[in-house]
N, C-alpha and C positions, 0 to 999 in steps of 0.2 A: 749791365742788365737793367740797374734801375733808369738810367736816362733811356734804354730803349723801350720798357714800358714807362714811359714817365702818365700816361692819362693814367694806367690804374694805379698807379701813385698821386695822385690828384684826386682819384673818385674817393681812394682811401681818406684823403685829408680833409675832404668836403664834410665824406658823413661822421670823421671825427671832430670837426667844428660844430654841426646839427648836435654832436651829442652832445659837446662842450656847452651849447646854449641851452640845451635843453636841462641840462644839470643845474644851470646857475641859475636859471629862470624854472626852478621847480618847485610847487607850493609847499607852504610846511606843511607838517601833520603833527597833532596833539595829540598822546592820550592822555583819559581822565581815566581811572581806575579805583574801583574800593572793593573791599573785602568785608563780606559778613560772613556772620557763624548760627546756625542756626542750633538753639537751647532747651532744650527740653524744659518744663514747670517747676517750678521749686519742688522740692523736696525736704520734709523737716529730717529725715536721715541720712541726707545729701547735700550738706550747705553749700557744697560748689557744684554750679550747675553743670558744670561742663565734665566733672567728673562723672558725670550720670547718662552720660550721650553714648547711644548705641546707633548702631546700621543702619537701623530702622531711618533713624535724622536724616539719614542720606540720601534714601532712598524718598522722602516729603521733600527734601531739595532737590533732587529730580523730576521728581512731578513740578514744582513750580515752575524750574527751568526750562521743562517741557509747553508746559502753560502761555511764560511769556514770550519764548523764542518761537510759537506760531507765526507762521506770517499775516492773522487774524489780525492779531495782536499790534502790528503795523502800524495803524492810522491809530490805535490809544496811546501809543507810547509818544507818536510825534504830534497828537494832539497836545500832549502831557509837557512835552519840552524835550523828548529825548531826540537830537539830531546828529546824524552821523552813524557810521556803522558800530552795532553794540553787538554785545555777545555775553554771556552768562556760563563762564567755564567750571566745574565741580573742581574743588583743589582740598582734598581730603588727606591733607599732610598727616595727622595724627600730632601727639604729644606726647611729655611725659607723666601726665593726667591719666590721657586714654591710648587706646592702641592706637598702631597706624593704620591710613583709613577709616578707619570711623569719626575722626573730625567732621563734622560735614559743612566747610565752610563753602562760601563762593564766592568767585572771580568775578566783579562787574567791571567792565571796562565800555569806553566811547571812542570813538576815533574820530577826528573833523578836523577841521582848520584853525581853527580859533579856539584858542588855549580857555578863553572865559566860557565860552559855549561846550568846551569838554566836560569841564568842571562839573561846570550846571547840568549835564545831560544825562550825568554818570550819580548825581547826588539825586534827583528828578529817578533813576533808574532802580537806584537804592531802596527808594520811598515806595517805590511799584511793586518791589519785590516784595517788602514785609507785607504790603497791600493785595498781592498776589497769594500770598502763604496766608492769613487771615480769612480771604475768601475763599480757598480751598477747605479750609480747616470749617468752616462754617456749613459750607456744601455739603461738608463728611458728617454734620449734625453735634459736633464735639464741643463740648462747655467750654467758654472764654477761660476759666478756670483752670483747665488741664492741655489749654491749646501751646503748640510750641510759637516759639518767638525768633524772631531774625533779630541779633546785637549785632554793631557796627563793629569790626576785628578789627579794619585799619579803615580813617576816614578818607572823604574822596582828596586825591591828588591828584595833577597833573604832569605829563613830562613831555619835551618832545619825541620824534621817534625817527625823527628825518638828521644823519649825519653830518657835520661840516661840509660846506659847499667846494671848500679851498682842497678839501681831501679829493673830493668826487670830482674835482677838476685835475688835480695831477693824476690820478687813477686813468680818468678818460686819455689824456695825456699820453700817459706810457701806453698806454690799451695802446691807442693809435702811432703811437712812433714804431713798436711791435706790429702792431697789424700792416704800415707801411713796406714794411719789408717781407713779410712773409707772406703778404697776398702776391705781390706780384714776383717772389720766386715762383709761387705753386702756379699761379697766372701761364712764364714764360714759360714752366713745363709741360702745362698742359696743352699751351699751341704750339711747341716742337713736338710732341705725342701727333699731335693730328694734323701737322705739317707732313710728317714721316709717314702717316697712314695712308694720307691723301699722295705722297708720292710713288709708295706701293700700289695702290689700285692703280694708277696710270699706267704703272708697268704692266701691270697685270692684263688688263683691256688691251694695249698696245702688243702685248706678244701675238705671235702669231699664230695660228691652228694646224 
């Protein structure tokens, strides 16, 4: 059956080679990522600030996030240095300080090409944010004194995010040794299906009235 389809056995292996090359010759991708937390103002019956974080934190790193993830916001950020796709996720894990949830940290990450330009995009991003929370907090009329603060939780790193190439090539591989064989059984069933149909209507037209 495979030598009597052998073309869609061919067409199979064609677009498994397309994939083959497309996988080898596929660009990296970086992420740069960091984590802040944002801290409520000291406290003298509070010496740890983070013990003192309520909901409320959460809900001012909302608004920020809201703030720079506009698409206003677009042409300041890649004025600033930030290139590549970014995103600003709320990650309010909690501790065992405070409850859960109420942490009110957040997720900065970059995505691009160039693992130096991650870096840079995501620390550049960083700076925006406390710079973002500042200016809000200012807008709100609130004293430098009692305003909250964005502390860096984990600083910027980067990592890749694209997996071995040697994997993504046996993977395509098997894909296509499998799809070799099962396209063109389902293939030859489907034109003896319409081989059979096509020789029923003939019959059918040819009886007579």
């Amino acid at each position: 059956m495979l030598r009597l389809r052998w073309y869609v056995v061919a067409a199979v292996m064609v677009l498994t080679a397309l994939g083959g090359w497309h996988v080898k010759h596929e660009q990296p991708l970086y992420l740069g990522t960091s984590i802040v937390v944002l801290t409520p103002p000291t406290e003298q019956t509070v010496p740890n600030r983070l013990a003192a974080v309520s909901s409320s934190l959460a809900v001012t790193g909302l608004a920020v996030n809201t703030a720079l993830l506009d698409k206003s916001q677009d042409a300041r950020l890649a004025q600033a240095g930030v290139i590549g796709d970014y995103t600003i996720t709320p990650r309010n894990s909690g501790t065992s300080e405070t409850p859960q949830y109420e942490l009110p940290s957040e997720l900065l990450s970059v995505q691009t090409g160039d693992p130096n330009v991650a870096l840079h995009s995501v620390t550049v991003l960083q700076s925006l944010y406390a710079e973002q929370l500042d200016e809000w907090q200012a807008d709100q009329g609130l004293d430098p004194a009692i305003q909250i603060t964005a502390q860096v939780l984990v600083p910027p790193t980067v990592q890749g995010v694209i997996g071995s190439h040697s994997r993504a090539l046996i993977g395509t591989a098997l894909l296509g040794a499998g799809a070799a064989i099962v396209v063109p059984l389902w293939f030859d069933q489907y034109a003896r299906r319409r081989e059979r149909r096509g020789k029923s209507f003939k019959l059918t037209v040819r009886r007579p009235v």
